[in-house]
C-alpha positions in Angstrom: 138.0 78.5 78.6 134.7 80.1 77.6 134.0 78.2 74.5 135.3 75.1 75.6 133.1 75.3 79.0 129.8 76.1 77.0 130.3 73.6 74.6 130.9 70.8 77.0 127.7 72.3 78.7 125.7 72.0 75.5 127.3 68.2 74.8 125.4 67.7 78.6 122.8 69.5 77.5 121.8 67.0 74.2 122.2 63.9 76.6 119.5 65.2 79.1 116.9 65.0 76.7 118.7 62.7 73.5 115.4 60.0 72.8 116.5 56.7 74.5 114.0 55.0 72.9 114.4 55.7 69.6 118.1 54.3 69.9 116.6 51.2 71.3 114.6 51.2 68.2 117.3 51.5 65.8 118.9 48.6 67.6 116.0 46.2 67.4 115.3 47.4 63.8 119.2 46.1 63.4 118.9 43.0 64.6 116.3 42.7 62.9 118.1 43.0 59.8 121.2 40.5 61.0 118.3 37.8 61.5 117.2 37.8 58.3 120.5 38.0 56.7 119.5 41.6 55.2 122.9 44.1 54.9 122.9 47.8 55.6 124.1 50.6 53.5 125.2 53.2 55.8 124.8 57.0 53.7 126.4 60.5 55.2 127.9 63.4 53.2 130.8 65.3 55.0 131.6 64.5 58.5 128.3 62.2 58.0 130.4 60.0 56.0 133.4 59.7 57.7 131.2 58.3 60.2 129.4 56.2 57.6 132.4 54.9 57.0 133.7 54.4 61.0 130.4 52.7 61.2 131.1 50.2 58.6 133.8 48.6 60.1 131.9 48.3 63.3 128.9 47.3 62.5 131.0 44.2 60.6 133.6 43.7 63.1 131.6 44.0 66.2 128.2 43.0 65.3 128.4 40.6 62.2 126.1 42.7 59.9 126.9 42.5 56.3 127.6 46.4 56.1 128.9 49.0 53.2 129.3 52.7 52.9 128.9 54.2 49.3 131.3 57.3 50.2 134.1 54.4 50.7 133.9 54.2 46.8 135.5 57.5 45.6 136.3 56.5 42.3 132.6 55.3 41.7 130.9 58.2 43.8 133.2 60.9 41.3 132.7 58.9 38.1 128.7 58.8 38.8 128.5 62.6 39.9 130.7 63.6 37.0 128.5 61.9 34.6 125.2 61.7 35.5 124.8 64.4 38.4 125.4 65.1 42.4 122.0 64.1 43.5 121.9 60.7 42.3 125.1 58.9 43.4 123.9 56.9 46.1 120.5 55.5 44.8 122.4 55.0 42.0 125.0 53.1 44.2 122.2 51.3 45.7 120.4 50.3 42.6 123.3 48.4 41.1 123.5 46.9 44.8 120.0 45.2 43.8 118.7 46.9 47.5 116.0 44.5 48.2 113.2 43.9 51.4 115.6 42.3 53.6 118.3 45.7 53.8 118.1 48.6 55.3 119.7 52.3 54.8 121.0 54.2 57.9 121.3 57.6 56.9 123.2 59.9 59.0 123.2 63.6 58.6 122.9 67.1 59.9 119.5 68.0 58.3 118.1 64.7 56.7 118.1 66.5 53.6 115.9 68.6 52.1 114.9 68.8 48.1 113.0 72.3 48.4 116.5 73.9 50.1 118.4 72.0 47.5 120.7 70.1 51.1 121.9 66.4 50.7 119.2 65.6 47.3 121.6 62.6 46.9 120.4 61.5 50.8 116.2 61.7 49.2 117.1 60.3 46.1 118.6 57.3 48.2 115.7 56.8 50.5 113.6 57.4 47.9 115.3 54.4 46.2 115.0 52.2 49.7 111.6 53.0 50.2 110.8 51.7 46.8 112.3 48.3 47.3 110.9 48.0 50.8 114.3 48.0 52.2 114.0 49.5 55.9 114.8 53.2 56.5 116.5 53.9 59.8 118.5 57.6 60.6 120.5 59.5 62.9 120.2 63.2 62.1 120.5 66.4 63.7 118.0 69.2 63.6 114.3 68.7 62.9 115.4 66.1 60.7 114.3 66.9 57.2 113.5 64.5 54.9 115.0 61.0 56.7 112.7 62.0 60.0 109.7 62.5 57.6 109.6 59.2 56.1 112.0 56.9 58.4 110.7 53.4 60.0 113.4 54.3 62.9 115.1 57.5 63.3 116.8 59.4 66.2 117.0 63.1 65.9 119.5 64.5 68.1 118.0 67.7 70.1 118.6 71.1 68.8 120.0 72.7 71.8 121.9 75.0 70.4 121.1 76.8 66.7 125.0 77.8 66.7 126.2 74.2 67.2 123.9 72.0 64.9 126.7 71.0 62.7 128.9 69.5 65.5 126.9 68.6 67.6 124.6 66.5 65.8 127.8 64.6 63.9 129.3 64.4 67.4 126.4 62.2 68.8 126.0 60.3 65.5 129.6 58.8 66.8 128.0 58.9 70.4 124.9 56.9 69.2 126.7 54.3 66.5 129.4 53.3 69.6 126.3 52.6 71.9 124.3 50.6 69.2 127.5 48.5 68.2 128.1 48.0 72.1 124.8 46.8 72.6 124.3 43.7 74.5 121.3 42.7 71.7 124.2 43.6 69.3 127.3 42.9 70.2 128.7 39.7 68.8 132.1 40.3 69.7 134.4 42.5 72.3 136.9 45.4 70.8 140.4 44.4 71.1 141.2 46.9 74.7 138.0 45.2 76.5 139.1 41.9 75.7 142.6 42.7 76.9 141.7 44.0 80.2 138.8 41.1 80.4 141.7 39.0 80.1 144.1 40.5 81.9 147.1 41.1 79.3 
């Protein structure tokens, strides 16, 4: 039980001190966006897109934000990084989405990414891409944050309490995070089928 016991300890650990604020920011920076009819591209490589992709459906379903995830589109993310390169297949992605001033990116990642260490370019290319069509930048990242936390209008990093466990913890409370946000009372627009069931009784 070793592992399991100081893992669980380090999962307590992060919530002590995970910024509260900064996910209420990334919640009014979202509805935000709904108001203005805006949609949000949501970005992760690895685990990060898996829940890029989670996201997606609740941000729709739950919320009633027009939402996408580039890494749902395998056959375009392989044809673009075959042809024209690794680093460029979401602003790419978001380029031929016409990103405008009324979207918004939420990048989720371990380290934000980081052009000098050659980590997740394609994540500062896409921002990159945001930035320049003054579509709003929000992130959920793990570490100090790299390049998202540099240059992000709303961004929660999730505490570094353990160098050993960045990795899982940090995709661990982008789930944590993304489930409180879409639960939101300023959010929510609808229930998830199991609270509506026992709200109703069945």
């Amino acid at each position: 039980m070793g592992h399991v016991d100081a893992y669980l300890r380090r999962v307590s650990d992060v919530l002590e001190v995970l910024p509260r604020e900064g996910v209420e920011e990334l919640t009014r920076r979202l509805v935000d966006l709904r108001d203005r009819g805006g949609r949000l591209f949501v970005l992760g490589v690895g685990g990060s897109a898996a829940n890029a992709s989670h996201a997606v459906n609740d941000f729709r379903k739950l919320c009633g934000i027009e939402t996408y995830c580039p890494a749902d589109n395998v056959s375009e993310l392989t044809a673009r990084a075959n042809d024209e390169g690794w680093e460029t297949i979401f602003a790419e992605w978001l380029r031929t989405s016409r990103i405008g001033d009324r979207d918004a990116i939420l990048v989720l990642s371990v380290g934000g990414g980081d052009v000098e260490r050659a980590i997740s370019v394609n994540l500062v290319r896409a921002i990159d891409v945001a930035r320049a069509a003054g579509a709003t930048v929000m992130g959920i990242v793990g570490r100090n944050g790299g390049y998202t936390a540099s240059v992000a209008d709303a961004v929660v990093v999730v505490p570094t309490v353990d160098p050993a466990l960045v990795t899982p913890l940090a995709e661990s409370f982008q789930s944590v995070i993304l489930h409180c946000l879409v639960s939101h009372p300023r959010l929510a627009v609808a229930e998830a089928k199991w609270e509506t069931a026992a709200r109703v009784g069945s």
